[in-house]
N, C-alpha and C positions, 0 to 999 in steps of 0.2 A: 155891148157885151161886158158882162162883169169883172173885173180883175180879178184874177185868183193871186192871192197872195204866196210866197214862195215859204217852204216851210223850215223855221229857224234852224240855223246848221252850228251844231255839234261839233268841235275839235276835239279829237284827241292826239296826245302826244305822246308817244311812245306803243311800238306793239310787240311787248312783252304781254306777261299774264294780268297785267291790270289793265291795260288799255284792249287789249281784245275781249277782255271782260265787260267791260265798260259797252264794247261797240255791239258786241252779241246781244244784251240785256235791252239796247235799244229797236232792233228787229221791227218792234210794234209799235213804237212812239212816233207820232209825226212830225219827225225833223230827219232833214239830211247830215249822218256823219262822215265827217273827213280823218281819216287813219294817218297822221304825218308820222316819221321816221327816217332817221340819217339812210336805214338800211331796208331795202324790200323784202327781209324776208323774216320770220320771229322764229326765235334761238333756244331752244328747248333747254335753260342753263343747267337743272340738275342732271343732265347726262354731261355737261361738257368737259369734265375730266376725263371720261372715258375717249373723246377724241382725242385729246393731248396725250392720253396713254394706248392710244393705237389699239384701243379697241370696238371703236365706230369711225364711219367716215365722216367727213363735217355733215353733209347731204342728209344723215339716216334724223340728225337734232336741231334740221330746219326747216321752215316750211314757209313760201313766199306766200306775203302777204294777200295780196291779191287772188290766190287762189283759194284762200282761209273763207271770202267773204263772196263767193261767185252766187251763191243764194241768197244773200243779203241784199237785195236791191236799192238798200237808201245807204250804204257804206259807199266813199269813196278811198282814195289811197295817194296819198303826195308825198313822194321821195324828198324829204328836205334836213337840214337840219336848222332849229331852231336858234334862233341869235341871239331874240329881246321880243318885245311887247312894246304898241303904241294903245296904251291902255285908252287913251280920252276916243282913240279913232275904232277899240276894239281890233286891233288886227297884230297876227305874229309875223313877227321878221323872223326872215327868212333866210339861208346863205346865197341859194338862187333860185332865182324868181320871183313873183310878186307877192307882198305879202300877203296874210291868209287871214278873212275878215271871218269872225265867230260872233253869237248870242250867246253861246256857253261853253265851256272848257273845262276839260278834264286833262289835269299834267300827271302823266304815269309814265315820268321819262326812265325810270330805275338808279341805277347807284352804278359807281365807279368803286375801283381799289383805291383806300387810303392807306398812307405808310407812314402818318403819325410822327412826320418829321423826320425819319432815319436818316441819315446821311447815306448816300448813295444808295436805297431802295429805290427808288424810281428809277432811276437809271439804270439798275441792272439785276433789279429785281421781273419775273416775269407772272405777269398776274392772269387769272384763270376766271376772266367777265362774259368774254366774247367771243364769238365764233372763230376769227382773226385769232384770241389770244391761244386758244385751244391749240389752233394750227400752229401757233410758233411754238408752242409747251411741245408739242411732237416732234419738230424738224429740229428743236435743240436738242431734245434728249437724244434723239436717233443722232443726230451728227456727231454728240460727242463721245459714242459709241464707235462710230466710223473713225473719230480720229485717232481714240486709245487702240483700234486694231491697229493702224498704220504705224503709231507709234507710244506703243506700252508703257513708254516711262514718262506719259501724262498721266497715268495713275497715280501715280504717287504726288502730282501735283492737285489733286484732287480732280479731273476729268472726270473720275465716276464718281464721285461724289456728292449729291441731290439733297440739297437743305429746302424744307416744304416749312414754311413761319405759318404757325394759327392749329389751331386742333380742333376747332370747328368741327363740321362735315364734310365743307372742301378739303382741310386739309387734312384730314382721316380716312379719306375715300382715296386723294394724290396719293399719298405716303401707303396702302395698301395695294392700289393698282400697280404703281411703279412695281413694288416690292415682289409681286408675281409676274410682272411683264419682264422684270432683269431672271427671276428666278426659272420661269417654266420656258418660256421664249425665246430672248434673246440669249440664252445660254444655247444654245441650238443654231443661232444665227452666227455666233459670232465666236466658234469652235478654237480657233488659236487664241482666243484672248480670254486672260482670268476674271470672268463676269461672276466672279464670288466675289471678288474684290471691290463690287461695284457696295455703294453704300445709300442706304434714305437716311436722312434723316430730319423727325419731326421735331420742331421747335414748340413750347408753347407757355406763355407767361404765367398761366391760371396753375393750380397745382391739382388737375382734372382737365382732362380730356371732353370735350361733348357737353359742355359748362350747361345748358338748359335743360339736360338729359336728368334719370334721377343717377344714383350713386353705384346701383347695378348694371346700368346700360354704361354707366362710364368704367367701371372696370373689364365690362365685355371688351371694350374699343380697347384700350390699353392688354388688355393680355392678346385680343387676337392679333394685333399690330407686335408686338414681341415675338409670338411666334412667327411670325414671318418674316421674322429678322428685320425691320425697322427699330432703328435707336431712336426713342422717345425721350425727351429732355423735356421735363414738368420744371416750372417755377425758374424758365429759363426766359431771355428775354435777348434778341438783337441789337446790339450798339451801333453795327455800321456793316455797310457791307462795298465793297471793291468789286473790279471783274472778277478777281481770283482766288477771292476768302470771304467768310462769314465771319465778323468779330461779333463775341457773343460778350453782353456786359458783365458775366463771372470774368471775363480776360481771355476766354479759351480763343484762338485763332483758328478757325477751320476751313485748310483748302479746298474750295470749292467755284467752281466752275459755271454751277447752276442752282440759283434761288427763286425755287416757285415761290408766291407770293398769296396766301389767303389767309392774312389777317385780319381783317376788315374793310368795310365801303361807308363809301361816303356818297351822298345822295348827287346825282348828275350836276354835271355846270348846270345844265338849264336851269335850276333853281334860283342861283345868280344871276343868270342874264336874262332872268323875266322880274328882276329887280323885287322877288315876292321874300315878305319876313321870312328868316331862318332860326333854325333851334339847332341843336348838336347834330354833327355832322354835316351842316347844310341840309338840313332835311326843310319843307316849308311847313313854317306855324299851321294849324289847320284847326277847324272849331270840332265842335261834338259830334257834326255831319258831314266832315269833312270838308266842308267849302271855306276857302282861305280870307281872312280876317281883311276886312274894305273891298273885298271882290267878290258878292256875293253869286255871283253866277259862276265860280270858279271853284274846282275843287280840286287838290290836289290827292293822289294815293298811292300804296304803297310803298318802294323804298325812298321814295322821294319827300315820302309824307311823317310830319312828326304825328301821328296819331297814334292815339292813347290806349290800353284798354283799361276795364271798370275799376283796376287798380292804381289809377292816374301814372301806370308805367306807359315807356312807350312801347307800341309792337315791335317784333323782331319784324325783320327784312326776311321773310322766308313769302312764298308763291303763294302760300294760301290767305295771305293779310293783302295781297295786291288782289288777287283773283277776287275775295269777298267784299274789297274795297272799291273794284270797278263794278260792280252788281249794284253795292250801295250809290256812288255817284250816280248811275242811271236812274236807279230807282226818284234821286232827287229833283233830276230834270223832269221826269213825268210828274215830281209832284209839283214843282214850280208851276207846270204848263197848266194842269188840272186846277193852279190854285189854292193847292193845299201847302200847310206848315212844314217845313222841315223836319227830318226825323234825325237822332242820333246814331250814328256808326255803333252794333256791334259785333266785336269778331266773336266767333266760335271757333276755337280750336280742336282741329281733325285728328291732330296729332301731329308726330314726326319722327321722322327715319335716318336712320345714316349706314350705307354698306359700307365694311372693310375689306373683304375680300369673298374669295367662293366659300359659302356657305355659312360665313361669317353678316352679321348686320346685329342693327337693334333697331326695334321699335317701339314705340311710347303711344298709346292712342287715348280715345276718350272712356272712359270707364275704369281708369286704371288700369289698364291692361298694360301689359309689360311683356312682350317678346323679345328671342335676341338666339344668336346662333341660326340653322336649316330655317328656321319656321319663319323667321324674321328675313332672313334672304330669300326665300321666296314671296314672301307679303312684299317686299321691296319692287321685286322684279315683277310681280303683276300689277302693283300699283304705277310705275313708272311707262309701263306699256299700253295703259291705259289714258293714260293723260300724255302721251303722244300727238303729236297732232299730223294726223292722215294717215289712213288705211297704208298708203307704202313704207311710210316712214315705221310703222306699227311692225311688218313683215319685216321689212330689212332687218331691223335693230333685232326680233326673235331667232332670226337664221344666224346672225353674226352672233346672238349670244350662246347658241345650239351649236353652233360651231366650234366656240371657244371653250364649251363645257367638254365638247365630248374629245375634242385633239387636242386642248392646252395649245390651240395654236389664235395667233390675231393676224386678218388681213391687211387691214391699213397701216402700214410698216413703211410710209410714203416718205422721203424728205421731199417735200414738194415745194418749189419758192418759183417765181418769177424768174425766167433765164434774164442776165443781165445783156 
């Protein structure tokens, strides 16, 4: 009887939007892939502010892996997390179990929060990556609501007061959600206490808001964020931060309680502990087709990847340079297998969006088009419902936001933690 030979298997690492990219695009190619991840489930990130501000529950912006690929019959799924690489043996170490032997790799492990050296940002700064991070941005803000009811003269120590670092989209969309969730909400919930006194405020080094945006969509963000009473601090910059105050480098000292954190990422450990070249931020060196320089069956993408576009810049870290970047890797393994040459990565930009609050948004797409205000918040809200991933998760997150439109109220008001 003939041996049939076993067909070469496919790692990927991470299932975010690049690595499920990656494993979709393979469907047809005859090789087994294996899906690894610390976490079994993938984390829908541009909603994850809205957990943290209690208006989804973690559930509605994730969706377990395994059940992403139940039609996929050559996809497997191994809970692990990634340690290092025995490059001459081909296989990944692993935290538990055995290591995990590959012909080809694709690393789309994503990015981590950097804090650029601050003195006391990491330690009590709270950064807005992960599903976990979402849920602790919730059960902080909500507890230190609960504690100013009990006892009102942590107001003035700053208890309500919310310094968001980066003006980004994470930290335009934080600094707007809050701003409506202390305004229309929890001023309802929490009737003995002066929740006008509660304060956001947006930090951000650049002297514009929405730094990639053009110069119309950036004074969108900046006035709708004003009117909703957010202090925005342009060409400001954090020196240090303590449990209890934000020292800003003009000198200003500002009590404060609570420091979300979305000034920037940095590409995942895994990049270092698979011993592969890096470029700023720890992102890995990567060629024109994305496969990493001495590992030619290896490719790295999205925020993990320094990869370029046609202007020798590198791409931003936004979903659609991962998503179009695990398409590309596959396509390279099919061409490796077929025997054909290498092709060069390029991206196409779809556009991009950032909401402020109801009815408030901008968007930027291809054509030069330019939306912002109603029209731009609804473009937002059907594109985001869209690229959900599963029909429940689609429902849930329309009724919670049908909800929220029509009562100005939010369900998920949870302080939920581990009973000790």
């Amino acid at each position: 009887m003939p041996v049939v030979s076993a067909p070469p298997r496919v790692v990927v690492i991470g299932a975010g939007f690049g690595g499920l990219a990656a494993a979709k695009e393979l469907a047809a190619v005859p090789v087994d892939v294996l899906l690894v991840d610390q976490r079994n489930y993938h984390t829908f990130q541009p909603l994850l502010y809205q957990v943290a501000t209690a208006g989804l529950n973690a559930a509605d912006v994730a969706y377990a892996v395994r059940g992403i690929f139940h039609h996929q019959p050559n996809v497997a799924f191994r809970q692990a997390k990634v340690t290092g690489a025995d490059w001459s043996a081909r296989r990944l170490l692993v935290d538990d179990g055995d290591p995990i032997p590959f012909e080809y790799l694709v690393v789309a492990a994503g990015a981590t929060a950097a804090y650029f050296g601050i003195r006391g940002a990491a330690e009590h700064g709270l950064p807005l990556y992960t599903l976990a991070d979402a849920a602790a941005v919730r059960n902080h803000v909500l507890s230190c609501f609960e504690a100013a009811d009990r006892d009102p003269a942590l107001v003035d120590d700053g208890a309500l007061t919310f310094v968001i670092v980066g003006g980004g989209p994470t930290g335009v969309e934080v600094a707007g959600a809050l701003a409506e969730l202390f305004a229309k909400v929890l001023r309802k919930d929490f009737g003995r206490l002066e929740v006008s006194r509660a304060k956001v405020i947006l930090v951000e080094m650049a002297d514009q808001l929405l730094t990639p945006f053009s110069a119309r969509s950036q004074r969108h963000a900046l006035e709708a964020l004003r009117a909703r009473g957010v202090d925005v601090r342009l060409g400001e910059a954090v020196a240090e931060v303590t449990a209890t105050t934000v020292c800003l480098r003009s000198g200003e000292v500002i009590p404060c309680r609570t420091l979300i954190w979305a000034a920037g990422v940095r590409a995942n450990p895994v990049a270092e502990a698979l011993g592969l070249e890096q470029a700023g931020a720890g992102r890995i060196v990567v060629g024109a087709d994305l496969s990493v320089p001495g590992h030619h069956d290896v490719w790295a993408i999205g925020d993990v990847a320094a990869s370029l576009g046609l202007d020798g810049r590198p791409l931003p870290q936004v979903a659609q340079v991962a998503i179009q970047g695990g398409k590309h890797a596959a396509h390279q393994i099919r061409r490796r297998l077929d025997g054909r040459s290498p092709a060069p990565f390029r991206y196409t930009d779809k556009g991009t969006m950032a909401t402020i609050g109801r009815h408030a948004a901008v968007a930027e797409l291809p054509g030069r088009i330019r939306l912002s205000g109603v029209l731009a918040w609804f473009a937002w809200l059907g594109l985001h419902v869209i690229m959900l991933m599963g029909f429940r998760n689609r429902l849930s997150v329309l009724l919670n936001w049908a909800w929220n439109y029509v009562t100005w109220d939010r369900g998920p008001r949870l302080i939920f933690r581990p009973e000790k």
